[in-house]
Residue frames as qw, qx, qy, qz and C-alpha x, y, z in Angstrom:
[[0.173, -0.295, -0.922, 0.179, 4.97, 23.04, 16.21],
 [0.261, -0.324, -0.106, -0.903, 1.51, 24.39, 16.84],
 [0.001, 0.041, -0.824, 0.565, 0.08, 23.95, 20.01],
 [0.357, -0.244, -0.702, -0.566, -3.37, 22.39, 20.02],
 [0.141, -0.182, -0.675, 0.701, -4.88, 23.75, 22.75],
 [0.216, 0.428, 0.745, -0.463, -8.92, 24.61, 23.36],
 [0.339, 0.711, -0.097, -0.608, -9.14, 28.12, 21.40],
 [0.206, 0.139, -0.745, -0.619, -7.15, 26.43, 17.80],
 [0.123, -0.041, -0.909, -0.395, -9.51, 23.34, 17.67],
 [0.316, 0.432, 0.674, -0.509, -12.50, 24.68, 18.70],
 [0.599, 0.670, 0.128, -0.419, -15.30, 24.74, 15.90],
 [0.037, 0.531, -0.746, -0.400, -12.52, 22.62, 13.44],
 [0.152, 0.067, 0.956, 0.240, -14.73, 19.58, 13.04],
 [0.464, 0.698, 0.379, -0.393, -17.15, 21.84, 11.34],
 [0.002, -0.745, 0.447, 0.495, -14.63, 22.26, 8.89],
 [0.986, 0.072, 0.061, 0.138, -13.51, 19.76, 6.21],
 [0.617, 0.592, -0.352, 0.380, -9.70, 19.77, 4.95],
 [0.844, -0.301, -0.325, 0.303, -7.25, 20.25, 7.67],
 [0.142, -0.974, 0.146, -0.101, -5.89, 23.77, 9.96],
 [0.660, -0.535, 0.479, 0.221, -2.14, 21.48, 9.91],
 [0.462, 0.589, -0.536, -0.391, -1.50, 21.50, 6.12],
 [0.847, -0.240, 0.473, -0.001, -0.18, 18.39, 4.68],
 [0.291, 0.804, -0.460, -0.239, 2.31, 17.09, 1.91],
 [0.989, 0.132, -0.066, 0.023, 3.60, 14.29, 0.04],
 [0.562, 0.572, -0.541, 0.252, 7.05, 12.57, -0.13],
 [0.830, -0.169, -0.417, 0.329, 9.13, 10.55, 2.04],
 [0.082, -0.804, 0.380, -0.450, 10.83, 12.57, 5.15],
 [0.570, 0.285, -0.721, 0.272, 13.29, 11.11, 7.06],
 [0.774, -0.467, -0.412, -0.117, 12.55, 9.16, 10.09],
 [0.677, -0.144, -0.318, 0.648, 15.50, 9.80, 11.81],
 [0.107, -0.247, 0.013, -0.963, 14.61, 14.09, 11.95],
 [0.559, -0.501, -0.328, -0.574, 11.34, 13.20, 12.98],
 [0.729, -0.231, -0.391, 0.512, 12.83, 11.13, 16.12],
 [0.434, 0.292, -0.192, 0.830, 14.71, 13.77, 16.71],
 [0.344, -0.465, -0.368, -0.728, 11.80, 16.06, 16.91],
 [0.802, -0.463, -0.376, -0.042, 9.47, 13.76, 19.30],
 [0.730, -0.114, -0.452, 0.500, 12.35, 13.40, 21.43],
 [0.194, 0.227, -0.020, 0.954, 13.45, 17.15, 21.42],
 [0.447, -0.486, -0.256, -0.706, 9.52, 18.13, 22.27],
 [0.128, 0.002, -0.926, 0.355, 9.32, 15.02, 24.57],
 [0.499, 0.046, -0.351, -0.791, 6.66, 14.02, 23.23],
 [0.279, -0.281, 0.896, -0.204, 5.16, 11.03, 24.40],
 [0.576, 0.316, 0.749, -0.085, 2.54, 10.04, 22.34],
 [0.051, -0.322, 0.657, 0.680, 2.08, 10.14, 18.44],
 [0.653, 0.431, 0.558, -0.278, -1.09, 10.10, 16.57],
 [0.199, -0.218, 0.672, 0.680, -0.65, 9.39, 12.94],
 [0.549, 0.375, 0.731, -0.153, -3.51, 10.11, 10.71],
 [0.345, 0.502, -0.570, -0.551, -3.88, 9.25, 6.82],
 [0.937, 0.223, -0.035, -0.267, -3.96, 6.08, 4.78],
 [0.984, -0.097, 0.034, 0.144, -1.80, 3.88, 3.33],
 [0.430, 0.771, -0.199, 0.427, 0.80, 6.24, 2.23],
 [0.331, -0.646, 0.383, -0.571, 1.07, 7.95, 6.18],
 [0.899, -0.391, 0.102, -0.169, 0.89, 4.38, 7.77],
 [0.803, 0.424, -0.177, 0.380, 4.05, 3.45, 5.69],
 [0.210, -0.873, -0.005, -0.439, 5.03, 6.68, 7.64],
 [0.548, -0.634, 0.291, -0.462, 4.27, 6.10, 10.52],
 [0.953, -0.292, 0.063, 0.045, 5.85, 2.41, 11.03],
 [0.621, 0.430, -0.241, 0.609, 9.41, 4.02, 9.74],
 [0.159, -0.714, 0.373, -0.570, 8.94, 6.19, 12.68],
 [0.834, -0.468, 0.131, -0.260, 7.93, 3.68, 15.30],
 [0.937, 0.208, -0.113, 0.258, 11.12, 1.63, 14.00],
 [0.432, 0.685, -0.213, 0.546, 13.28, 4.47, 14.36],
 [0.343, -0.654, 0.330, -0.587, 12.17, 4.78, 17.72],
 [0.912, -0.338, 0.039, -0.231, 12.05, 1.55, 18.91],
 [0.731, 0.307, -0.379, 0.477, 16.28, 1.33, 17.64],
 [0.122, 0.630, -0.277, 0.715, 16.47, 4.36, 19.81],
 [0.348, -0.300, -0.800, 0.386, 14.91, 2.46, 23.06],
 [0.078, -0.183, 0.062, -0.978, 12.81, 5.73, 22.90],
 [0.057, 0.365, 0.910, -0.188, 9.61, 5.04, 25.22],
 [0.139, 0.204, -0.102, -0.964, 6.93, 6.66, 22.71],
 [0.605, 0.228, 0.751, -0.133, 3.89, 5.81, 21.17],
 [0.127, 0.249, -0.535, -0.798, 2.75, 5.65, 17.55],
 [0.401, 0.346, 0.723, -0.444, -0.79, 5.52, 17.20],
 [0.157, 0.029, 0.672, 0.723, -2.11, 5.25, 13.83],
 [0.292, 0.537, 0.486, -0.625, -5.68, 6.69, 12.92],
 [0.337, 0.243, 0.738, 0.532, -7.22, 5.29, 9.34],
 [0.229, 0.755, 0.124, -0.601, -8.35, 8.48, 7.58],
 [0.075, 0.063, -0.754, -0.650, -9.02, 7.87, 3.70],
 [0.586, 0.274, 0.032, -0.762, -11.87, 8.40, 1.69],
 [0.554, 0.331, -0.745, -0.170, -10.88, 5.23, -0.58],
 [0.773, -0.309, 0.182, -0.524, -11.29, 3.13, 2.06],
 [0.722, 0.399, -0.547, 0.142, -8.28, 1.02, 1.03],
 [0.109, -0.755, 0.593, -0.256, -6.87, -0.12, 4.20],
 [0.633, 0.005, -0.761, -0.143, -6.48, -3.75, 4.46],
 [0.339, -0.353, -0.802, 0.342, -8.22, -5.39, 8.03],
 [0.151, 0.250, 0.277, -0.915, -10.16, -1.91, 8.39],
 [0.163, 0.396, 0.869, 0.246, -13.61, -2.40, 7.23],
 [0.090, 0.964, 0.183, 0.172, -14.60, 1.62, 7.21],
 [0.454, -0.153, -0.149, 0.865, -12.07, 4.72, 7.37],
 [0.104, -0.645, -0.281, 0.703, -12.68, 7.76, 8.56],
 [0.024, -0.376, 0.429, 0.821, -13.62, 9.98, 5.57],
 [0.010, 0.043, 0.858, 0.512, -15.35, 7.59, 3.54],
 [0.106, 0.672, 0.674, -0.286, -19.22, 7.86, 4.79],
 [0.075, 0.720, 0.071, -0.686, -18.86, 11.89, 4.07],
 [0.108, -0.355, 0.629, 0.684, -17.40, 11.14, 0.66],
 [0.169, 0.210, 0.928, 0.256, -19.84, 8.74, -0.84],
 [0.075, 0.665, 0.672, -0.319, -22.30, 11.14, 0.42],
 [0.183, 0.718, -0.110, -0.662, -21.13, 14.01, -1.33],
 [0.270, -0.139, 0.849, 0.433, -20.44, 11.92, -4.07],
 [0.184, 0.486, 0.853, -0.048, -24.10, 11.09, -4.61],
 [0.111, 0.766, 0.268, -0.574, -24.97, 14.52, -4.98],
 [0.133, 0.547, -0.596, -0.573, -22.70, 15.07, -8.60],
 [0.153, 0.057, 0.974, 0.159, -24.61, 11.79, -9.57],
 [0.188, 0.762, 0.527, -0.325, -27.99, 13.29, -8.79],
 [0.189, 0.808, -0.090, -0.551, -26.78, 16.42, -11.32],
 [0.155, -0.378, 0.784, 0.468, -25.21, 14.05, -13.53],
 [0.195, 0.292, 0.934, 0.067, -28.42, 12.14, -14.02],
 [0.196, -0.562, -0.091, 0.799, -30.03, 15.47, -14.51],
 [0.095, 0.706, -0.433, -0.552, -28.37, 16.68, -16.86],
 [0.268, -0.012, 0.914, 0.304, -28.76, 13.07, -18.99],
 [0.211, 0.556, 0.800, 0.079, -32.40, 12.56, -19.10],
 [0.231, 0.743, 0.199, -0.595, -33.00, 16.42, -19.71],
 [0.260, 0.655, -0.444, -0.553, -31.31, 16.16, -23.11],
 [0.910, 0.291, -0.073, -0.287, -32.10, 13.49, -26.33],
 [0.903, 0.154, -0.290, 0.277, -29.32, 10.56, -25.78],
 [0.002, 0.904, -0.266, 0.336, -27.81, 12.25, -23.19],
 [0.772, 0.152, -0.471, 0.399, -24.77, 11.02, -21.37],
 [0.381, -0.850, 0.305, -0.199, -23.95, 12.21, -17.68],
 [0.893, -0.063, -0.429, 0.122, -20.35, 11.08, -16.46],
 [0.374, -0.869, 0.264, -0.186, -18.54, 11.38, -12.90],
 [0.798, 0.136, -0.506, 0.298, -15.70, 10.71, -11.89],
 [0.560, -0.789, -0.073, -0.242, -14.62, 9.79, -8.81],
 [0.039, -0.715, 0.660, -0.229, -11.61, 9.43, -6.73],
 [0.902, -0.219, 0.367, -0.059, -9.94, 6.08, -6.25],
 [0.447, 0.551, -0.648, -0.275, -6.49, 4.91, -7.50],
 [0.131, 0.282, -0.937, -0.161, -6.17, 1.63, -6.79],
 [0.100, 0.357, 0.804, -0.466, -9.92, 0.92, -4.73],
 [0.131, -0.329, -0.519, -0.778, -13.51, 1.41, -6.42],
 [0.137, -0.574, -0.737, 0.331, -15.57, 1.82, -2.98],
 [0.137, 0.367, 0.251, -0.885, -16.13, 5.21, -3.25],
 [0.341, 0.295, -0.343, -0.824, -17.70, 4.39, -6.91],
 [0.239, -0.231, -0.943, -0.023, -19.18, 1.03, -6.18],
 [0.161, -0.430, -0.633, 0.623, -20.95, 3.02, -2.92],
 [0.165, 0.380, -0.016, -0.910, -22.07, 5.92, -4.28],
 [0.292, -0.006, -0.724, -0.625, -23.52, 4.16, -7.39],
 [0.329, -0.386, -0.825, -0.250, -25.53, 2.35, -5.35],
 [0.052, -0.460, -0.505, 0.729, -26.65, 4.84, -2.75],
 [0.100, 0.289, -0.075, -0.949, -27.51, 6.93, -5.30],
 [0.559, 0.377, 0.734, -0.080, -29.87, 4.42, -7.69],
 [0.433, 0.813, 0.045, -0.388, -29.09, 6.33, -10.86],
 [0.259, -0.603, 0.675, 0.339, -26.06, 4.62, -12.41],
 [0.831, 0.378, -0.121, -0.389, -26.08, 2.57, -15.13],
 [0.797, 0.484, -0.279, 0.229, -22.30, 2.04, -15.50],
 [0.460, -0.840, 0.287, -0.004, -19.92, 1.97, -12.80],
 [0.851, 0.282, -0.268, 0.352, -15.72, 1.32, -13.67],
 [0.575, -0.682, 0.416, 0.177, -13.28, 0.61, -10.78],
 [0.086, 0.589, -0.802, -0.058, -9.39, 0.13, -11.48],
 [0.501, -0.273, 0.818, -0.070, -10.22, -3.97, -10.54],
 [0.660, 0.509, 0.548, 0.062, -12.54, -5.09, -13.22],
 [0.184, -0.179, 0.496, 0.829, -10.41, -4.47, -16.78],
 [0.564, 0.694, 0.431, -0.121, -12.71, -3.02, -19.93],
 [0.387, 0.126, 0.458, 0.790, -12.57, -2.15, -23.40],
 [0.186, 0.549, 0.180, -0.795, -14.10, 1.13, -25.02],
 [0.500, 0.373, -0.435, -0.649, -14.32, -0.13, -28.36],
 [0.273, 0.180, -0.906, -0.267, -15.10, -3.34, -30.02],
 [0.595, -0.361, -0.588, -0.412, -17.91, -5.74, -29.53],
 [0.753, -0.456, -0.426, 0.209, -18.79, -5.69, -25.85],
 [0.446, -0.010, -0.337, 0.829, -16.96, -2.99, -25.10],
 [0.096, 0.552, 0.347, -0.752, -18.35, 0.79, -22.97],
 [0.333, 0.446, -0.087, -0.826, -19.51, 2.26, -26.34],
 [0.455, -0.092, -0.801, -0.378, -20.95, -0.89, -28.21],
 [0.180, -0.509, -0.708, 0.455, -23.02, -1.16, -24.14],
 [0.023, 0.427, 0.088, -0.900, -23.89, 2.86, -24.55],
 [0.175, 0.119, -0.673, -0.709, -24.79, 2.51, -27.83],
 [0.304, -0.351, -0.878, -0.116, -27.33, -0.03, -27.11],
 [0.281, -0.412, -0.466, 0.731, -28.04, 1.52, -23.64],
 [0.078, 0.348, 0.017, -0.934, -29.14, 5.08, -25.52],
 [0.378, -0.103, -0.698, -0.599, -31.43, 3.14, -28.58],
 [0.397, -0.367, -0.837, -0.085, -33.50, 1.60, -25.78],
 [0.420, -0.566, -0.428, 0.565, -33.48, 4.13, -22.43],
 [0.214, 0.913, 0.124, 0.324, -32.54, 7.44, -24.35],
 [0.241, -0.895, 0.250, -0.281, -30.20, 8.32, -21.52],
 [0.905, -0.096, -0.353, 0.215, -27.50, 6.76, -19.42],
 [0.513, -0.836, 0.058, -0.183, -25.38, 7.71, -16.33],
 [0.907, 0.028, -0.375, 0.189, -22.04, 6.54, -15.87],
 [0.249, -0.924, 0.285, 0.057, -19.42, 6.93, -12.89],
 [0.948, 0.126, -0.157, 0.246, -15.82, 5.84, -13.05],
 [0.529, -0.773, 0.138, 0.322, -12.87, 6.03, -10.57],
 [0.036, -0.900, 0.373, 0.225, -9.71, 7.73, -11.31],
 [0.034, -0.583, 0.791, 0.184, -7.66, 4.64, -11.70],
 [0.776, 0.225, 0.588, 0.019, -9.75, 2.48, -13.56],
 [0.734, 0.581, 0.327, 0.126, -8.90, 1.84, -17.07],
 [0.004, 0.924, -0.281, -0.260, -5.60, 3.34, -17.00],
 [0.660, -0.077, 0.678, 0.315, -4.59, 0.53, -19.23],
 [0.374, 0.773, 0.503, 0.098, -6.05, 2.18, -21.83],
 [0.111, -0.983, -0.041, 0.137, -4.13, 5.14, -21.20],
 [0.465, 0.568, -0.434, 0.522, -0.21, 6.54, -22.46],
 [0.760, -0.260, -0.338, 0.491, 2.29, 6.00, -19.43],
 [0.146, -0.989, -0.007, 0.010, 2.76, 9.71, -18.12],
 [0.680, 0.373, -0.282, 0.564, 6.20, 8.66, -17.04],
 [0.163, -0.717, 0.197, -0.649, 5.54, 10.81, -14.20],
 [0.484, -0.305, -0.728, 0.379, 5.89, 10.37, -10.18],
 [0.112, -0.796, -0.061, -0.591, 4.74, 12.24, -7.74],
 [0.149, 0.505, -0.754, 0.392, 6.98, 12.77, -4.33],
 [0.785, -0.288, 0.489, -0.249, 5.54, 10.16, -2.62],
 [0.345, -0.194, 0.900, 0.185, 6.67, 7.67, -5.20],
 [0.602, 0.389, 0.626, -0.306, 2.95, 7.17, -6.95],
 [0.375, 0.301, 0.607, 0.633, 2.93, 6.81, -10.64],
 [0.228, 0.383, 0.221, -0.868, 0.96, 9.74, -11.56],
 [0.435, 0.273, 0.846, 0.140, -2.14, 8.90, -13.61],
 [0.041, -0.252, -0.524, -0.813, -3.90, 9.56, -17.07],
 [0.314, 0.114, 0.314, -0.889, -6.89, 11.22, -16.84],
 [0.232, 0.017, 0.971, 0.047, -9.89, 8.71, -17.42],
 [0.235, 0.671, 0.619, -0.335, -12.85, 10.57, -17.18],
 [0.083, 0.628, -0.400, -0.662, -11.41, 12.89, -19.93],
 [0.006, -0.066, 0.891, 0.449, -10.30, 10.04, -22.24],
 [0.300, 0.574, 0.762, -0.022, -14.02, 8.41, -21.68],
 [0.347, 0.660, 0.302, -0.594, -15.70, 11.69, -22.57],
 [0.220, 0.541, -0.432, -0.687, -13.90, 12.36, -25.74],
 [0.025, -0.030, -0.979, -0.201, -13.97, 8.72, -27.22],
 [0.229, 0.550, 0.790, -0.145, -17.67, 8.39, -26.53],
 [0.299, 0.781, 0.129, -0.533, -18.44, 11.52, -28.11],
 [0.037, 0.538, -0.647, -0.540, -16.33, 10.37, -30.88],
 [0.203, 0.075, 0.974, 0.065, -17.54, 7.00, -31.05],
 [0.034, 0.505, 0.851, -0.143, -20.88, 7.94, -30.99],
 [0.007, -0.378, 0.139, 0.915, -20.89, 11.04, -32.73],
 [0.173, -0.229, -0.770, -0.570, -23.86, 9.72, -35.53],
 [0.224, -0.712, -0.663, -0.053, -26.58, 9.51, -32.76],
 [0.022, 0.725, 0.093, 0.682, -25.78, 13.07, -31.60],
 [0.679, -0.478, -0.461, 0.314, -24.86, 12.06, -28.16],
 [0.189, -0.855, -0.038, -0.482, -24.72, 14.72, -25.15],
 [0.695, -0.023, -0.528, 0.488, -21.96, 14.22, -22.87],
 [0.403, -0.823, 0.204, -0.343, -22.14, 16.22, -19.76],
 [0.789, 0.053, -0.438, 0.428, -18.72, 15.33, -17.55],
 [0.424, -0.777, 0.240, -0.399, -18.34, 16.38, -13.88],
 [0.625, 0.128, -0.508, 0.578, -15.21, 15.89, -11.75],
 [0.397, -0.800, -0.282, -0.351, -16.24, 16.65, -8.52],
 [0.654, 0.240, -0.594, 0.402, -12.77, 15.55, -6.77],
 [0.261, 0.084, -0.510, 0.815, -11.68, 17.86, -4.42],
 [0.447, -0.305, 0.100, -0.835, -15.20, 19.29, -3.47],
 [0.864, -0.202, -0.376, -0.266, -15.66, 15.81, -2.37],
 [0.705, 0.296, -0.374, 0.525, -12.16, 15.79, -0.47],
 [0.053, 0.356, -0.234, 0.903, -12.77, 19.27, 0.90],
 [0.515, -0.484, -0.443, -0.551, -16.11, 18.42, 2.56],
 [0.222, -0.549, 0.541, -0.597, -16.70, 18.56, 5.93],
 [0.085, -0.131, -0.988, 0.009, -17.52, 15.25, 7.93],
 [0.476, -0.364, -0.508, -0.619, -20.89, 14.14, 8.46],
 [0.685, -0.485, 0.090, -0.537, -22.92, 13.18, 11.00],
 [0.971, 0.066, -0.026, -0.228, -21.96, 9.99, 10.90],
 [0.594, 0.556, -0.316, 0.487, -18.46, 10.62, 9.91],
 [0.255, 0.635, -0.499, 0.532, -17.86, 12.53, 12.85],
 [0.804, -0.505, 0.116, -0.293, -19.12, 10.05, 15.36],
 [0.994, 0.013, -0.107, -0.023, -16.79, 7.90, 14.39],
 [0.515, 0.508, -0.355, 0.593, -14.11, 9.75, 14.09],
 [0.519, -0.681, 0.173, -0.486, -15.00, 11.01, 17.89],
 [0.958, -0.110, -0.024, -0.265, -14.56, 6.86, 18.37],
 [0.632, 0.693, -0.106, 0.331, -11.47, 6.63, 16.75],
 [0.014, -0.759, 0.360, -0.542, -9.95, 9.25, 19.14],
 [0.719, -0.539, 0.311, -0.309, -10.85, 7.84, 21.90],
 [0.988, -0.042, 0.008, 0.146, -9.57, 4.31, 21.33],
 [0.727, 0.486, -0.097, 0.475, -6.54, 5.52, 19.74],
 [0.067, -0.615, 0.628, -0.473, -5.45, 7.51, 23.33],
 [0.826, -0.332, 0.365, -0.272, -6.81, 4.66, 25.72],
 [0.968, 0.194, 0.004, 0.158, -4.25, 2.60, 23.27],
 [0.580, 0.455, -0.399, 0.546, -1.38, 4.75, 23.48],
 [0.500, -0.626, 0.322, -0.504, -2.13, 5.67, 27.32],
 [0.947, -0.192, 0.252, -0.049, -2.07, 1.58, 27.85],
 [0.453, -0.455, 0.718, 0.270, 1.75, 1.52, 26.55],
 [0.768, 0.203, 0.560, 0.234, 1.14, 0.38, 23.22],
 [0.001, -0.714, 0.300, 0.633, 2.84, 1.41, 19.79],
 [0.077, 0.227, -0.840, -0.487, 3.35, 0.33, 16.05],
 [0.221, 0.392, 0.893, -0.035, -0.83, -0.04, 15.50],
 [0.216, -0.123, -0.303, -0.920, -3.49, 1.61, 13.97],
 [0.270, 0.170, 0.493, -0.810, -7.02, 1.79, 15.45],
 [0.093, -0.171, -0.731, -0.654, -9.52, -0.23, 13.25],
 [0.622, 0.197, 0.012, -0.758, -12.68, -1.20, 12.57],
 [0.134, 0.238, -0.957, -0.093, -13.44, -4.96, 12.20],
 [0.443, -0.233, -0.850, -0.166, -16.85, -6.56, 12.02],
 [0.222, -0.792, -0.337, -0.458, -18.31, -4.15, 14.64],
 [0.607, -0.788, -0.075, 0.070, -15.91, -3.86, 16.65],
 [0.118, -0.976, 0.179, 0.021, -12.78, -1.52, 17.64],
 [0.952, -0.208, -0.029, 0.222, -9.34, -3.22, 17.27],
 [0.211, -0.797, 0.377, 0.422, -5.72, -2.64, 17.21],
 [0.875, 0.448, 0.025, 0.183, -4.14, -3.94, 13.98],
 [0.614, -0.480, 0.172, 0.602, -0.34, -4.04, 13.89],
 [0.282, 0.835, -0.176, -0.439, 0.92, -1.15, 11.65],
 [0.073, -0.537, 0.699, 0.467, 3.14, -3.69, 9.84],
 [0.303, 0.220, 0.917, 0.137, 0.40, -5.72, 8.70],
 [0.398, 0.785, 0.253, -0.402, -1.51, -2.88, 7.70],
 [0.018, 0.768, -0.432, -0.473, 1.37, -1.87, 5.45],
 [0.377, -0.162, 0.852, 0.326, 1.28, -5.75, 3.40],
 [0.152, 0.293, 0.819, 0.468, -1.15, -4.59, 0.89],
 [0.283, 0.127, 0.152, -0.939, -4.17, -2.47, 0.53],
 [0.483, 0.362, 0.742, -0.291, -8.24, -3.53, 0.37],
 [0.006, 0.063, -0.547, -0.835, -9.59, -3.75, -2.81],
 [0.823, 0.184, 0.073, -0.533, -13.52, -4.13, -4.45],
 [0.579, -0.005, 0.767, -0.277, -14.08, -7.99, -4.72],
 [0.167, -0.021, -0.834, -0.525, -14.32, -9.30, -8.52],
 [0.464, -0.333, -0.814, -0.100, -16.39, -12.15, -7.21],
 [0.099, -0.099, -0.639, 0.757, -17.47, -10.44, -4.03],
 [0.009, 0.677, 0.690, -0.256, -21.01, -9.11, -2.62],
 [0.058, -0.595, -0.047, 0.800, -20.27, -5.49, -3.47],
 [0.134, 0.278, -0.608, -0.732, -19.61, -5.79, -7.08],
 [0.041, 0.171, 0.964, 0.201, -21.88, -8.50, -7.30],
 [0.105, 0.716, 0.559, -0.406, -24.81, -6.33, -6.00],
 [0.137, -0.543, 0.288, 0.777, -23.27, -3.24, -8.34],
 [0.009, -0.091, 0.765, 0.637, -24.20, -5.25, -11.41],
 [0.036, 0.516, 0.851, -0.093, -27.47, -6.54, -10.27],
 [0.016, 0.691, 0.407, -0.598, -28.49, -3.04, -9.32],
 [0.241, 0.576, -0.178, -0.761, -27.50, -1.09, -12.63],
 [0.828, 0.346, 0.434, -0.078, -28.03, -4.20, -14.56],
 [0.356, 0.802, -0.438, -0.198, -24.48, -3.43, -16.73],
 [0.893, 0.298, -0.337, -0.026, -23.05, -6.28, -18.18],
 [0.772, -0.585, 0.233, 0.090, -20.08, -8.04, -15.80],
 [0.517, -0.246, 0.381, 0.726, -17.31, -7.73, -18.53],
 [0.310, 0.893, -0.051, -0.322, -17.15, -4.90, -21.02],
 [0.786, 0.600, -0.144, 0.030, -15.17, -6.41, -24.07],
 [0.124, 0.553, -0.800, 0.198, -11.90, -7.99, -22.09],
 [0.177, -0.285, 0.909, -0.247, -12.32, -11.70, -21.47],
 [0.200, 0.323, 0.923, -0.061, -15.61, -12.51, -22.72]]
């Protein structure tokens, strides 16, 4: 245990990453009890995403068999911004923002060179906000693929019969795409990783090569920038760390008031408790038919299917 007292956590939320390490896989709920109990502890802040909320309601269960009078206070921290009834997490403002920058060098690095190609990828396995957001913060995108909206890379209508076109008229083109889009497209690894998570193909690879293959006659310039972890590692913003200030607060004035099994949202401007077991029935996605995407297309003006369905 490492006592978090004035001297550690001063000057930490200049920092980004985290002075408590962290680590995947399942750990038993019943040791962790144990723990709490042993410390006599009385209040539990859990923060992470959807992985750590899973977490955190095996503890609160464990304790609540044990008649143990603790709290478990969840605290939504993901960049992805997947939690379901949370309508911002912590993390995600900073991200998008660094995000934009590797767009701004991606876009660069297009128009400086004859058909040039700039692509980023961004983080997101199952959620395209960070690459929906960023595209449009940034106004320089052309092409933006999330894991929700399927596409094809070849054939009529597909990313390099759009590119193709896209470089004969513009000369240039920009695209981002999250981690776990188009991983249909991709060989099954076969892999896990200890949490349980499939482990995924690399997309932003596959695109690069294939377009440069595809499109090897016009002499196309791919430039490809994976900014992941320097987006990951970043410290919060301004913005970021008001909220996260917010956050705090609610999340003791909720476990101070006797309450457990919740997480601390965000909801239509205002502060709430959501029950950790309804957080835990699914995860937020980007909206087919929704305002986001719908604005996404308008803004880069890229076709709404890419050679799957129409």
């Amino acid at each position: 245990p490492m006592p978090l007292d004035p001297d550690v956590v001063s000057g930490i939320h200049l920092h980004g990453g985290t002075i408590l390490g962290s680590s995947r896989g399942p750990r038993d709920p019943s040791a962790i009890a144990d723990q709490l109990q042993k410390l006599r502890v009385d209040a539990l802040f859990v923060i992470g995403g959807d992985g750590t909320m899973r977490g955190a309601a095996a503890i609160d269960e464990e304790l609540r068999r044990r008649g143990a009078r603790i709290a478990v206070i969840g605290v939504p921290k993901t960049i992805d911004n997947d939690l379901p009834w949370v309508d911002r997490t912590f993390g995600f403002e900073t991200a998008v923002s660094r995000a934009v920058d590797a767009i701004r060098a991606a876009h660069i690095e297009a128009v400086g060179a004859r058909h040039g190609v700039g692509i980023v990828k961004l983080m997101g396995r199952h959620a395209g906000f960070i690459a929906a957001n960023a595209a449009l913060a940034s106004g320089d995108v052309n092409l933006v693929l999330v894991p929700e909206i399927p596409f094809a890379i070849h054939g009529e209508g597909g990313v390099t019969d759009w590119l193709r076109r896209r470089l004969a008229r513009r000369g240039h083109a920009v695209i981002v795409v999250a981690e776990g889009a188009g991983q249909d497209l991709l060989p099954d690894t076969g892999e896990r990783d200890p949490s349980g998570n499939r482990k995924l193909g690399d997309i932003g690879v596959f695109l690069r090569d294939e377009l440069r293959a595809a499109l090897a006659d016009m002499d196309v310039v791919v430039k490809y920038i994976d900014p992941s972890y320097i987006v990951r590692a970043a410290p919060a913003n301004a913005g970021d760390a008001l909220f996260c200030s917010q956050l705090a607060e609610h999340a003791v004035h909720a476990a101070m008031a006797g309450r457990t099994g919740m997480l601390v949202g965000h909801w239509a401007g205002c502060f709430t408790h959501v029950p950790l077991a309804v957080v835990n029935r699914g995860r937020k996605r980007v909206d087919p038919d929704g305002p986001l995407w719908r604005t996404v297309v308008e803004r880069t003006g890229q076709p709404m299917l890419l050679g799957v369905g129409g």
